[in-house]
N, CA, C and O of each residue as an XYZ file, in Angstrom:
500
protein
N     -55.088    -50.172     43.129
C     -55.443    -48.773     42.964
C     -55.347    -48.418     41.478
O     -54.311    -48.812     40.942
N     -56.234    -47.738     40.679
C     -56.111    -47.689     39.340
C     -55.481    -46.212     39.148
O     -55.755    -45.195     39.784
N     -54.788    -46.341     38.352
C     -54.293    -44.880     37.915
C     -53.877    -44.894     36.520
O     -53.880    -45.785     35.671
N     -53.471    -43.514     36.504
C     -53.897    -42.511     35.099
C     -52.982    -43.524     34.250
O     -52.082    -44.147     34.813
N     -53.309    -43.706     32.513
C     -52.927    -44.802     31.804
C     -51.143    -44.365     31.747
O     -50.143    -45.082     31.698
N     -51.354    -42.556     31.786
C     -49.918    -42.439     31.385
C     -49.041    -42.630     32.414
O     -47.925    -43.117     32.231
N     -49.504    -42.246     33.613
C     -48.708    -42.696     35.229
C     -48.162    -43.988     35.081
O     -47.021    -44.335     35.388
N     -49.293    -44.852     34.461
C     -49.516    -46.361     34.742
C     -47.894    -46.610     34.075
O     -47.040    -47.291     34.642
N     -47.719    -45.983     32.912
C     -46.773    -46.372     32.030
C     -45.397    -45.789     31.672
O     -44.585    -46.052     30.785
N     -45.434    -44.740     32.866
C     -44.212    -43.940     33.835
C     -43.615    -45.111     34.669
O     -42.488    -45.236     35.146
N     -44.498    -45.782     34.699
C     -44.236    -46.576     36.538
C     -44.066    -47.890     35.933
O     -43.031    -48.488     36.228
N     -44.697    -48.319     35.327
C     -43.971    -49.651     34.421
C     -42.573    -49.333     33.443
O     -42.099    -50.377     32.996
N     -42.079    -48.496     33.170
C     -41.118    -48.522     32.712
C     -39.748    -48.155     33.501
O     -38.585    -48.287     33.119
N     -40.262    -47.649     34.727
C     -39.101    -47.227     35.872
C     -39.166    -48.464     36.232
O     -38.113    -49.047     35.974
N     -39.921    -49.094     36.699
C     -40.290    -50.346     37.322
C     -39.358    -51.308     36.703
O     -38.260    -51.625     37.159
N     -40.172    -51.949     35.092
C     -39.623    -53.101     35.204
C     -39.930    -54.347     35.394
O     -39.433    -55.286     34.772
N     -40.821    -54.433     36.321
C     -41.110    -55.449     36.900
C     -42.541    -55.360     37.479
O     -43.084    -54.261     37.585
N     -43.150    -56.485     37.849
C     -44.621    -56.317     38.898
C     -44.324    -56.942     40.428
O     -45.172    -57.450     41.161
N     -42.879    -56.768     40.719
C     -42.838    -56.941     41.954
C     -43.285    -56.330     43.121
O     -43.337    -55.105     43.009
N     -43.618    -56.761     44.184
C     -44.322    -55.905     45.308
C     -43.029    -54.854     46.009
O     -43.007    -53.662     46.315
N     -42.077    -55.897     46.070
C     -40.949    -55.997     47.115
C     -39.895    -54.968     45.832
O     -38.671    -54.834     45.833
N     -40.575    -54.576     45.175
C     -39.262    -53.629     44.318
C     -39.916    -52.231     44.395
O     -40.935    -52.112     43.716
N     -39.546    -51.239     45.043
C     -39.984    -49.643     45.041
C     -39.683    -49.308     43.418
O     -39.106    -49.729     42.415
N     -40.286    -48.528     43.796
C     -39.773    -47.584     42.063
C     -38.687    -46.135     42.708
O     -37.853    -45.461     42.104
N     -39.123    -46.079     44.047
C     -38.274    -45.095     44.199
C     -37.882    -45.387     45.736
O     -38.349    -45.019     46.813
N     -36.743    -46.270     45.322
C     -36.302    -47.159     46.873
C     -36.090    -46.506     48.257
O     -36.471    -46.833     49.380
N     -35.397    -45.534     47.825
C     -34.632    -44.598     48.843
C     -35.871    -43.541     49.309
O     -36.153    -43.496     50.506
N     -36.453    -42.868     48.544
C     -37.984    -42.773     49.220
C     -39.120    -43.372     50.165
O     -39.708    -42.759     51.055
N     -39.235    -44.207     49.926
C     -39.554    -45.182     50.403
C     -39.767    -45.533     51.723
O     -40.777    -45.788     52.379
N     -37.859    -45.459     52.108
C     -37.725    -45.782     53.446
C     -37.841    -44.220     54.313
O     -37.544    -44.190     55.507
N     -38.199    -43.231     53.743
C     -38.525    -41.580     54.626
C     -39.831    -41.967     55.271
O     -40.661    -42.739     54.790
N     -39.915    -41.265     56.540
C     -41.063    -40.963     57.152
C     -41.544    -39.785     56.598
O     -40.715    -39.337     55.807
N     -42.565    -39.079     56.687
C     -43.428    -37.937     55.981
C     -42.966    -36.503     56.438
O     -43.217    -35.473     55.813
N     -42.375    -36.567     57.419
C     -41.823    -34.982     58.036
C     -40.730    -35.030     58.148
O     -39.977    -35.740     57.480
N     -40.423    -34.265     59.036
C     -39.127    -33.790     59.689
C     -38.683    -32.766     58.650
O     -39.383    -32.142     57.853
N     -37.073    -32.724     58.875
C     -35.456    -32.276     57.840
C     -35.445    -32.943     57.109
O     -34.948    -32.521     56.065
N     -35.837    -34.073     57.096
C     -35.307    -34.921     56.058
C     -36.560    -36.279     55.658
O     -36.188    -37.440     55.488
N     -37.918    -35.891     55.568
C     -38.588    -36.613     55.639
C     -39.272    -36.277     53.597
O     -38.998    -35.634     52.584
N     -39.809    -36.824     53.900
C     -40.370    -37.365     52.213
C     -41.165    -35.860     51.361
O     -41.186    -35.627     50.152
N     -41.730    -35.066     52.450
C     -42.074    -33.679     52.112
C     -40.228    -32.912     51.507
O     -40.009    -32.413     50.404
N     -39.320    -33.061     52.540
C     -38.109    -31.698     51.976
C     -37.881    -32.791     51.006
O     -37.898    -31.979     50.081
N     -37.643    -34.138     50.277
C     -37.217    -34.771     49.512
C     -38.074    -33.665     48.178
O     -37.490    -32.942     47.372
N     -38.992    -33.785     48.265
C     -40.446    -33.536     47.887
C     -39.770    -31.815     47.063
O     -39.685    -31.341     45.930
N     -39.471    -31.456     48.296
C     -39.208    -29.773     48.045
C     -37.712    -29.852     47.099
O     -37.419    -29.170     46.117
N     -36.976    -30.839     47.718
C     -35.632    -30.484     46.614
C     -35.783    -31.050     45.476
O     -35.240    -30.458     44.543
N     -36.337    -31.999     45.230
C     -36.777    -32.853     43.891
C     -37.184    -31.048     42.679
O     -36.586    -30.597     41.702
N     -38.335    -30.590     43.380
C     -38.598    -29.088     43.168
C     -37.147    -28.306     42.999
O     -36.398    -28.888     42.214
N     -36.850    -27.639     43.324
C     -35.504    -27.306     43.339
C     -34.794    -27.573     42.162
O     -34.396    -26.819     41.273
N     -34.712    -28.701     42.306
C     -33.524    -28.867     41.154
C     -34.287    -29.403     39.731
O     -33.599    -29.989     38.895
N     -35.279    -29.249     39.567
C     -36.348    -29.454     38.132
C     -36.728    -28.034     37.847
O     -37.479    -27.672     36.941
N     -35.820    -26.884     39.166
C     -36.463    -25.309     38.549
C     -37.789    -25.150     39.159
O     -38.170    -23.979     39.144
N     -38.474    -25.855     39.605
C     -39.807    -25.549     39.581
C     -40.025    -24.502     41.287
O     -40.026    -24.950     42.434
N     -40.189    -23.011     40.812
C     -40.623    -22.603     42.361
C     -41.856    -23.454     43.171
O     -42.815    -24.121     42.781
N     -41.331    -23.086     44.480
C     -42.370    -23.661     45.124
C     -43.395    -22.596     45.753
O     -44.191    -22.875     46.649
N     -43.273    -21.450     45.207
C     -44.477    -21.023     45.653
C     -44.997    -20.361     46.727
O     -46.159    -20.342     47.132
N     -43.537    -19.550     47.357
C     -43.971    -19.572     48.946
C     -44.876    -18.558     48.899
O     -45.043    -17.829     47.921
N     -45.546    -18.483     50.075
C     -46.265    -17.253     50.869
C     -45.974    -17.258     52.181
O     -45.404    -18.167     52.784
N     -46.455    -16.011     52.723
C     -46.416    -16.161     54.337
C     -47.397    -16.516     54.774
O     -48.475    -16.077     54.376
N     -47.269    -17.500     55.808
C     -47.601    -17.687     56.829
C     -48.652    -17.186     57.874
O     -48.946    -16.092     57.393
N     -49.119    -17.273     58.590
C     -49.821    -16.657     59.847
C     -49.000    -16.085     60.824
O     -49.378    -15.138     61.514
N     -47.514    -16.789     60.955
C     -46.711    -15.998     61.701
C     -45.267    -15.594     61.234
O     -45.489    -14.640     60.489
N     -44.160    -15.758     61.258
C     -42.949    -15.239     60.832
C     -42.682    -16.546     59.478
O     -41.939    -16.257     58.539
N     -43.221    -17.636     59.526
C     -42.949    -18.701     59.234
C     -43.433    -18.577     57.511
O     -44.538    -18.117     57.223
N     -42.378    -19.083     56.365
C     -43.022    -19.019     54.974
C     -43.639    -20.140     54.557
O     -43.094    -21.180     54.925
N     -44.680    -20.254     53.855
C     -44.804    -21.773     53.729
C     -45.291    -21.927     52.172
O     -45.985    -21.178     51.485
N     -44.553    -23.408     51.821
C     -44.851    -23.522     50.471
C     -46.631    -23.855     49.783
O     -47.729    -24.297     50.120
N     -45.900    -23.276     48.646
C     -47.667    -23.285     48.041
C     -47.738    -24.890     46.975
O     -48.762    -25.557     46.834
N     -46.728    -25.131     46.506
C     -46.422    -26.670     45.785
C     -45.864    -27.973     46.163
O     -44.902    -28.543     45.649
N     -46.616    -28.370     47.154
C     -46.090    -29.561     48.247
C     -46.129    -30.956     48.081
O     -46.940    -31.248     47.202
N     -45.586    -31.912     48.566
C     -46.308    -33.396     47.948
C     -47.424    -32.931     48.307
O     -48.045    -32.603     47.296
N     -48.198    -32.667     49.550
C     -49.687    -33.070     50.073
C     -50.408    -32.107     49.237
O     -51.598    -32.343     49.027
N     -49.981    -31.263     48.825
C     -50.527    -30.272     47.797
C     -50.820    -31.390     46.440
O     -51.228    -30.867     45.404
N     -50.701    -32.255     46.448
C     -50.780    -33.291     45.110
C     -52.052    -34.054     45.555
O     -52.582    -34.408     44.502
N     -52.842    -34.505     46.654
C     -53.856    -34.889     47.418
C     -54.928    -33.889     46.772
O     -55.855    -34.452     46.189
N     -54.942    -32.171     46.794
C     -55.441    -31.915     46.894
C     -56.434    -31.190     45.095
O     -57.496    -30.692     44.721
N     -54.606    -31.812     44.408
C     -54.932    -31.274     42.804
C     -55.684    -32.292     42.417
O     -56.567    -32.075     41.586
N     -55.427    -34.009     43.100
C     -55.636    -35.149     42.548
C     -57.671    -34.990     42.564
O     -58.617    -34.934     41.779
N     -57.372    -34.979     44.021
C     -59.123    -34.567     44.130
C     -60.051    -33.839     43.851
O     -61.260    -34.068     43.907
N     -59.248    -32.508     43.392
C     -59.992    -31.621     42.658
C     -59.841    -31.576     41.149
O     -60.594    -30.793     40.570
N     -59.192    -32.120     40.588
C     -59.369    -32.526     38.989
C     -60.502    -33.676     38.793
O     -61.265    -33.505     37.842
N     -60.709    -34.979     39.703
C     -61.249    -35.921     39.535
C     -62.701    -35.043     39.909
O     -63.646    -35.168     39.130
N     -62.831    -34.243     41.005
C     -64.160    -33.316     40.888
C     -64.557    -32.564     40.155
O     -65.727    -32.221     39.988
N     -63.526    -32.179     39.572
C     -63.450    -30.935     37.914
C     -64.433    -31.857     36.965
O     -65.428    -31.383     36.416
N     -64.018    -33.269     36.837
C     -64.621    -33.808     35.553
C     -65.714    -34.574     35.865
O     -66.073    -35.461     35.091
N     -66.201    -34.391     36.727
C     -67.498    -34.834     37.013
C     -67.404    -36.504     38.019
O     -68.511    -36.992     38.243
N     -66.625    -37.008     38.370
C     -66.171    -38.031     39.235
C     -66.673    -38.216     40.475
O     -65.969    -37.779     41.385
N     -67.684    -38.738     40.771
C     -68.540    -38.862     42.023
C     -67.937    -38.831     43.155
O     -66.826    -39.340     43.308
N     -68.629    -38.194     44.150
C     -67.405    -38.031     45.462
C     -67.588    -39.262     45.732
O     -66.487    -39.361     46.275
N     -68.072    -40.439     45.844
C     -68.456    -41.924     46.080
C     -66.647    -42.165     46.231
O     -65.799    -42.256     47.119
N     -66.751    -42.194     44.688
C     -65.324    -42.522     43.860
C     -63.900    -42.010     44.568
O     -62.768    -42.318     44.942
N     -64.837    -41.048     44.444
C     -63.007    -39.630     44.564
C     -62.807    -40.233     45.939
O     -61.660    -40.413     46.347
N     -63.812    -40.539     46.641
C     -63.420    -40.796     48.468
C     -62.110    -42.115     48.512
O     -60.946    -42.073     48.911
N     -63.028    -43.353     47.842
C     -62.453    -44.542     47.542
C     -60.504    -44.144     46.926
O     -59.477    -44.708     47.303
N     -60.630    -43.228     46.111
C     -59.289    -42.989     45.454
C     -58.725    -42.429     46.224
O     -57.561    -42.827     46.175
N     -58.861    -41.574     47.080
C     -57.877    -40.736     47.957
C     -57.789    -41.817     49.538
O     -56.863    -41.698     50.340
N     -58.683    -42.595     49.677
C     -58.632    -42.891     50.981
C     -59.398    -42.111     51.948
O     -59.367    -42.623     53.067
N     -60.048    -41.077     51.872
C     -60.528    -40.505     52.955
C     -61.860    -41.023     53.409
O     -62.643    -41.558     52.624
N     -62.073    -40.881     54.502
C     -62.985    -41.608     55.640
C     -64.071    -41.514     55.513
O     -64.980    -42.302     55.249
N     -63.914    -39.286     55.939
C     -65.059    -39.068     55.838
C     -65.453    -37.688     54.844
O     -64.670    -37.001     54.188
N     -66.780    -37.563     54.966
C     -67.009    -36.657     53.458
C     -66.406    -35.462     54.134
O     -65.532    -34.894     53.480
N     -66.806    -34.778     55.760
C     -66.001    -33.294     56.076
C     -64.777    -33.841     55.872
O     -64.779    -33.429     54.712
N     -63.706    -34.412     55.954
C     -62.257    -34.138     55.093
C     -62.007    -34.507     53.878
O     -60.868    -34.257     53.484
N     -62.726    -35.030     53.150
C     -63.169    -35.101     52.109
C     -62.770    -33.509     51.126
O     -61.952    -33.000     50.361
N     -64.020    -33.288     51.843
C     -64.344    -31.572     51.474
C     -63.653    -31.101     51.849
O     -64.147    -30.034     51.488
N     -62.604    -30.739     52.441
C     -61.408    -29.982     52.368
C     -60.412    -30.189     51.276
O     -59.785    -29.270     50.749
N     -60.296    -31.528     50.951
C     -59.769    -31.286     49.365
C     -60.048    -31.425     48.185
O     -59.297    -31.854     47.309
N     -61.557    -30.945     48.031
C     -61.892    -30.746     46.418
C     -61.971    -29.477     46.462
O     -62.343    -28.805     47.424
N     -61.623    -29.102     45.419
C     -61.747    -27.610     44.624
C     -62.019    -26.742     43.719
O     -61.198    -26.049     43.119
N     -63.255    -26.749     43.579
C     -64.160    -26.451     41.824
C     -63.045    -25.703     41.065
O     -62.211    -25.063     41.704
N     -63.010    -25.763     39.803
C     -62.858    -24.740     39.136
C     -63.692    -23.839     38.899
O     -64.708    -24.351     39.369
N     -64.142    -22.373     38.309
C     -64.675    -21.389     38.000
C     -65.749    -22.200     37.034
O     -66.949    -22.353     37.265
N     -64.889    -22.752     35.715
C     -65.744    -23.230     34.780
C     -66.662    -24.626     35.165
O     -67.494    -25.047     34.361
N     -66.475    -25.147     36.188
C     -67.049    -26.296     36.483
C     -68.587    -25.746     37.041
O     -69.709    -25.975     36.587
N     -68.071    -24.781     38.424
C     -69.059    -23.880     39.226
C     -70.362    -23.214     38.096
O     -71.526    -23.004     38.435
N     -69.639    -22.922     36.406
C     -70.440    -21.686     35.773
C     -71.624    -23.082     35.059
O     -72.842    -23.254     35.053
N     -70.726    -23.644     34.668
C     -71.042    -25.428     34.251
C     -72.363    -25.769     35.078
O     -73.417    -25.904     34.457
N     -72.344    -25.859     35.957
C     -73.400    -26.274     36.714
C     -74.257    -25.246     37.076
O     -75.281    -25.600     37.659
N     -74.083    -23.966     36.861
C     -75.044    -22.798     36.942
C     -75.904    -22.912     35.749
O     -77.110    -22.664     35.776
N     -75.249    -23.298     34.690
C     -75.912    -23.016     33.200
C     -76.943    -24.063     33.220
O     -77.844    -24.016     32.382
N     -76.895    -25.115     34.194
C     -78.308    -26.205     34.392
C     -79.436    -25.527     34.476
O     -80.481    -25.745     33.863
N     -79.285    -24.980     34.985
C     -80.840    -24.403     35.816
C     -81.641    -24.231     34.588
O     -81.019    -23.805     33.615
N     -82.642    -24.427     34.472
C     -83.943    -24.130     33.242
C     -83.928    -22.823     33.780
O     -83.537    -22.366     34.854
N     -84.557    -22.230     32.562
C     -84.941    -21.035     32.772
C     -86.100    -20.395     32.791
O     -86.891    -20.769     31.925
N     -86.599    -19.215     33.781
C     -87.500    -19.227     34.306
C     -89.003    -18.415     34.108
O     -89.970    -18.220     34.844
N     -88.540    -17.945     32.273
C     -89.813    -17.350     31.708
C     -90.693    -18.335     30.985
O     -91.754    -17.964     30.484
């Protein structure tokens, strides 16, 4: 999987090594994705204690829910790589997704990208 040069070199220096069998973040690792105590609240206290709000809003029902989530990182990843012009071909291949309708649930123009591609149009006098 290719990633960003500076990630690349976050992760080689936690790392260490090019082992398969060595996590960079061991104890992560072994979480399943939900629950109390699954890789999302890891996710949320990591937040927490770096200061960073998470953003809540409400909900549809009594329930608050955060606006800065791991899976919320799916959805910045795919919409920056769509920001800069990155073929959904591509962006699909990088995220893993199947198909183009879920796909399209996580790209997300920016304003200037949207005005960007308005300013194509020839004009019509």
């Amino acid at each position: 999987m290719p990633l960003h040069k500076e990630l690349l070199a976050h992760f080689e220096k936690l790392a260490g090594t090019d082992k398969p069998e060595i996590f960079i973040m061991p104890r992560m690792a072994t979480l399943q994705s939900g629950g109390r105590h699954g890789l999302s609240e890891q996710f949320k206290s990591i937040m927490r204690k770096a200061g960073i709000d998470s953003g809540k809003v409400q909900g549809g029902g009594v329930r608050k829910l955060s606006r800065r989530t791991f899976h919320a990182l799916r959805h910045s990843f795919t919409s920056a790589l769509a920001n800069k012009g990155v073929t959904r071909e591509l962006r699909m291949k990088l995220t893993g997704h199947k198909t183009e309708a879920e796909h399209q649930k996580y790209t997300h123009h920016e304003l200037a990208t949207l005005r960007d591609a308005v300013e194509k149009i020839p004009a019509l006098h």
